[in-house]
N, C-alpha and C positions, 0 to 999 in steps of 0.2 A: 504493500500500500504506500510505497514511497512515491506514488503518483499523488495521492493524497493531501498526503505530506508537504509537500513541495507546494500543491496550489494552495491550502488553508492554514501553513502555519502551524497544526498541530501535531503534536507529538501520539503517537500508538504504543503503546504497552502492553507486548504481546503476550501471555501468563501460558505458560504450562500447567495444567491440573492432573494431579497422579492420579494412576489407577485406584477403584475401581472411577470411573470420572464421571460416571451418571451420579449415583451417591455424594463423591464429592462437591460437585455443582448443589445438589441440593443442599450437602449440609449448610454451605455458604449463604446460601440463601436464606435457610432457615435462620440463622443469624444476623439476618442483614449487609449481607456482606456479596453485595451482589456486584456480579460484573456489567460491564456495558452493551459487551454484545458475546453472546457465546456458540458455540456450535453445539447443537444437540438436534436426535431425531423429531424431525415433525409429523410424528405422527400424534394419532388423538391420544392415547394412553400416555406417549411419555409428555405430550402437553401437558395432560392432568396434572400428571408425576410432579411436575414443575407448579402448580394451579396456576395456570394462565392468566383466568381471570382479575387475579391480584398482585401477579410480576412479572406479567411482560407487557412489552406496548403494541396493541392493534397498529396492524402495517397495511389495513385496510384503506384503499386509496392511494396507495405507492406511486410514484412515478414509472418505477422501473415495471410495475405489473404489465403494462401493454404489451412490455418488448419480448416477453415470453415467451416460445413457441404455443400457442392455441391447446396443444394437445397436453402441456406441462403445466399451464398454470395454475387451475386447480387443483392439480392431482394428490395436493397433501399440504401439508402447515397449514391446518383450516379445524378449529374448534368450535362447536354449539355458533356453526355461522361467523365468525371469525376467523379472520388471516393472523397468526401470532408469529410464522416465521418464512425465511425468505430462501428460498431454494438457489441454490450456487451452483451446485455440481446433477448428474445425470441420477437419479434414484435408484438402487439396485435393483434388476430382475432377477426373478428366480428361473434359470431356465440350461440351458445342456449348450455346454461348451464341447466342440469332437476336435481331433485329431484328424484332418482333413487328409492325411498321405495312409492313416490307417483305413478310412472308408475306401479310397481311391486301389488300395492292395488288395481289398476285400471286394472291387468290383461293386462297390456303392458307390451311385452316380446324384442321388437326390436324398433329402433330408426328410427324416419322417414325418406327417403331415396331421399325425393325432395318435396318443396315446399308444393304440395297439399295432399302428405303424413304428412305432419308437420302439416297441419291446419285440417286433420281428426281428428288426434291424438287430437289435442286442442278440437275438439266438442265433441270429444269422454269424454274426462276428463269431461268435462262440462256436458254432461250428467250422467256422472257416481255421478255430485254433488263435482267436485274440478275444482276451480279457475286455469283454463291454464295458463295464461301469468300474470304475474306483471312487470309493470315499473310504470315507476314517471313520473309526469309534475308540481310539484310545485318544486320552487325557479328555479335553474337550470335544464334544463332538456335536459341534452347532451346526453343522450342515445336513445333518442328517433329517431334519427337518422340509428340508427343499422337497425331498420327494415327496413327502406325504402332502405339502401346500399344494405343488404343480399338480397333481392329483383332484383337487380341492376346486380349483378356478373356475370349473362351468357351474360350481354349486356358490362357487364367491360372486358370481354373478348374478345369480340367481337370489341372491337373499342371506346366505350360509350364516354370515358373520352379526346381521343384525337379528337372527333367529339367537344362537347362543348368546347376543350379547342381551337379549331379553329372556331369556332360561326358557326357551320354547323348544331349542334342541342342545344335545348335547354332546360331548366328544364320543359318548359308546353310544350312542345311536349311529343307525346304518352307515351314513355318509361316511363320517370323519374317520370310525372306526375300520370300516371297508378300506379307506386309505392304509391306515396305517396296516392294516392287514396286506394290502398290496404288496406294501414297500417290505414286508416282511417274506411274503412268499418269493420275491428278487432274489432276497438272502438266501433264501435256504433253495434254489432254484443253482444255483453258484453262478450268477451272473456277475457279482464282485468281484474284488482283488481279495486274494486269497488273504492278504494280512491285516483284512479286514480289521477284523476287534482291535490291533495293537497300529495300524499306519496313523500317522497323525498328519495334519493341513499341509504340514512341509515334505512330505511325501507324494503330495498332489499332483503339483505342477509340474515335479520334472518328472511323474509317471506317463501324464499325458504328454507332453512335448518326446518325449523318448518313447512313444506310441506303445509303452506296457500296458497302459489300455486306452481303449479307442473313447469313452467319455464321459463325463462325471455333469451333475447337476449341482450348477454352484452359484455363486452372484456377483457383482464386480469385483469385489475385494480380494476374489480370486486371482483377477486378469490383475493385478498390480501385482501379484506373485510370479505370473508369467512374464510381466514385463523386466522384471529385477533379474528373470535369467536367460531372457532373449531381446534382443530387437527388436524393433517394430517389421522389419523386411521379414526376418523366421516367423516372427507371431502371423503375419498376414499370407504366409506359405502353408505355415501348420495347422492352424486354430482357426476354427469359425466355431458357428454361435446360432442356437436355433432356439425359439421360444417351445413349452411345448405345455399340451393340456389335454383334458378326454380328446374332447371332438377336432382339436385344431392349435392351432400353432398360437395361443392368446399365453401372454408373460403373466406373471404374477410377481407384482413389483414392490419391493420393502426399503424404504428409505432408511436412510443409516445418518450416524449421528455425522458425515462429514460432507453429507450433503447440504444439511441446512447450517442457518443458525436463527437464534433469538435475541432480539431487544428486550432489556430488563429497564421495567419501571425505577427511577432509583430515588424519584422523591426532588428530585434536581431539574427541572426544566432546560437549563442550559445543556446538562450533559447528554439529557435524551433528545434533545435537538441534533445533537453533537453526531450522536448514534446515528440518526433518520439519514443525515447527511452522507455520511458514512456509505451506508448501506447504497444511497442512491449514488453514489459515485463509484460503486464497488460492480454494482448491478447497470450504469450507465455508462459515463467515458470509460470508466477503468473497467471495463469489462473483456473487452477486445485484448488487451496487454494479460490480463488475467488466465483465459484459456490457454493464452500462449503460452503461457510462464509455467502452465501447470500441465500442459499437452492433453487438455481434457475436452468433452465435447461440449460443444457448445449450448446453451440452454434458450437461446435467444434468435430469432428467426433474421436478423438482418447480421449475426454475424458469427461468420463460417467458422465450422472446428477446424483447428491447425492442421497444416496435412501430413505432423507426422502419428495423427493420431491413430492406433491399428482399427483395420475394417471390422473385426470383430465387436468393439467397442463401438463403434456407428452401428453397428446391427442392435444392438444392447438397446443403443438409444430411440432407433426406431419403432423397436417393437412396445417401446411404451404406449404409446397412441392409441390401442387398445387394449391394453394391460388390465388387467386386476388387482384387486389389494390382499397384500397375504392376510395373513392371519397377526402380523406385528400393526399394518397399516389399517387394520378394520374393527378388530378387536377391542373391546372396554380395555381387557388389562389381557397381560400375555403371560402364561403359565410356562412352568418349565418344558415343553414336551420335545426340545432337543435331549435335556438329559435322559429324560425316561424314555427315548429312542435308543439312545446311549446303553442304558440298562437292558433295552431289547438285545440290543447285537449281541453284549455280552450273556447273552441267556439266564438273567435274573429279572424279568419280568414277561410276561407272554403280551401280546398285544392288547388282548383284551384289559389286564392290567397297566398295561401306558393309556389308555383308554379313560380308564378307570381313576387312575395318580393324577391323570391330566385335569380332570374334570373335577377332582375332589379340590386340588391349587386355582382352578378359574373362579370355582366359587368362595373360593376363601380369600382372594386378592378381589374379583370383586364387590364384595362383601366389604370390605375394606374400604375401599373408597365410598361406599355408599349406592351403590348401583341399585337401583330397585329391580324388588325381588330376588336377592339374594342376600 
């Protein structure tokens, strides 16, 4: 922001907050001790998390809202009808990253086009003698979550998440549970990397770019893995990127805390002025210098992503447009149910019991907040 800088004379004070950083940010707050502007997920839950209502500043009526691309600018930082945060960067999809030289060896010429075209594709690999899918279940295992959302998206579209967020369905009923029942019959189907239970995130990326398996369902934060071990020329050779869902190729999309950020109330008019300014020079001139700096795509319709940004990463971005919201982006509150996936792989819970763990922690978080009817 030394463009900033340079035109208004003030000074930026950039902070580091330790992990865990969601908790951190709130404890601060809870104290008073609020920052000016911070980066956190904008979605409705972790809105809450923060209560909007009472520490951040409505961004309703921005300048920079127009320059949005049409398909992006509602798609999230929006509570009870309020805008409380400002989208920066491309929102994660959940969706299947392949190894484009492993399909190509394998005599696959096109990307599967729903569901039961994706799980051909994997048996077909498998026969052909290459490892379909890789993920992880040792240490943390937050990905393992993708499968069961992607799964989810014609039913997230359909209603799914404001059924459960009004206790009218529940994770062990048919739908959600059916999911995760899916993603469990994969497992024991041996469509995975065999070191399953113990591979962990950093065994990911150079699984797939070294074609030991042909492709994994994962979200941006993935592709900055693959960029740290290859170029943008290898990435755009090896790696492409397809959304995928039952009936058809729709994303299911979960913004992460380094997409957005928020404006905090602080009681100071000068310095929340300060903020607004900020943000609209961040989101306006300095926008164009900013994707550049950051080699990221663009979020804004009059001004192009840099070109050494990989084609994958444009794919990511287009398939937002008609995207879905996971189960982070639509949800009151968001229960553990990567860990208790977690507990699946390693065979101390059956599905029906992640089912079961999952839905016992939704009602108990939001109960917590006050959600009626629970």
């Amino acid at each position: 922001m030394e463009g900033f800088e340079e035109l208004t004379g003030a000074e930026i004070d950039v902070q580091t907050i330790p992990d865990p950083y969601e908790q951190s940010v709130q404890t601060r707050v809870a104290t008073g001790d609020k920052p000016d502007l911070a980066f956190w997920q904008p979605t409705a839950s972790q809105l809450t998390a923060l209560n909007a209502s009472q520490n951040l500043q409505s961004l309703e009526g921005a300048p920079w809202l127009d320059a949005y691309d049409p398909a992006l600018r509602d798609i999230t930082g929006i509570l009870d009808d309020t805008r409380y945060a400002a989208l920066i960067s491309t929102p994660a999809v959940e969706g299947v990253y392949y190894n484009k030289e492993v399909f190509a060896e394998a005599g696959i010429t096109e990307t599967p086009e729903n569901w039961d075209e994706f799980l051909q594709t994997a048996r077909d690999l498998k026969a052909a003698g290459v490892t379909p899918f890789f993920d992880f279940g040792g240490g943390t295992p937050w990905a393992t979550q993708w499968w069961v959302q992607v799964q989810l998206a014609d039913a997230a579209t359909d209603g799914l998440w404001d059924r459960v967020n009004a206790g009218e369905e529940k994770f062990t009923d048919p739908t959600i549970l059916g999911a995760i029942e899916g993603y469990n019959d994969l497992i024991e189907e041996g469509l995975f990397n065999e070191n399953l239970r113990t591979a962990t995130f950093e065994d990911q990326g150079p699984a797939l770019l070294a074609g030991e398996a042909a492709m994994t369902v994962q979200v941006n934060s993935f592709f900055g893995q693959l960029q740290s071990l290859a170029d943008t020329e290898e990435l755009d050779e090896k790696i492409g990127f397809f959304p995928i869902s039952p009936s058809g190729n729709v994303g299911t999309f979960i913004p992460d805390q380094a997409n957005a950020v928020v404006a905090f109330t602080t009681g100071d008019a000068e310095r929340e002025a300060a903020t607004r300014q900020l943000l609209s020079y961040w989101l306006g001139d300095g926008y164009p210098a900013f994707v550049e700096a950051q080699s990221t795509v663009s979020l804004q319709s009059d001004v192009p992503s840099p070109a050494g940004v990989p084609q994958a990463l444009l794919d990511v971005s287009a398939s937002l447009g008609d995207s879905v919201g996971s189960m982070q982006a639509l949800a009151i509150v968001n229960p553990d149910l990567y860990l208790n996936l977690g507990d699946m792989i390693q065979g101390t819970q059956t599905p029906q019991q992640v089912a079961e763990t999952t839905q016992s922690q939704f009602e108990e978080l939001a109960g917590a907040i006050g959600a009626s009817g629970f």
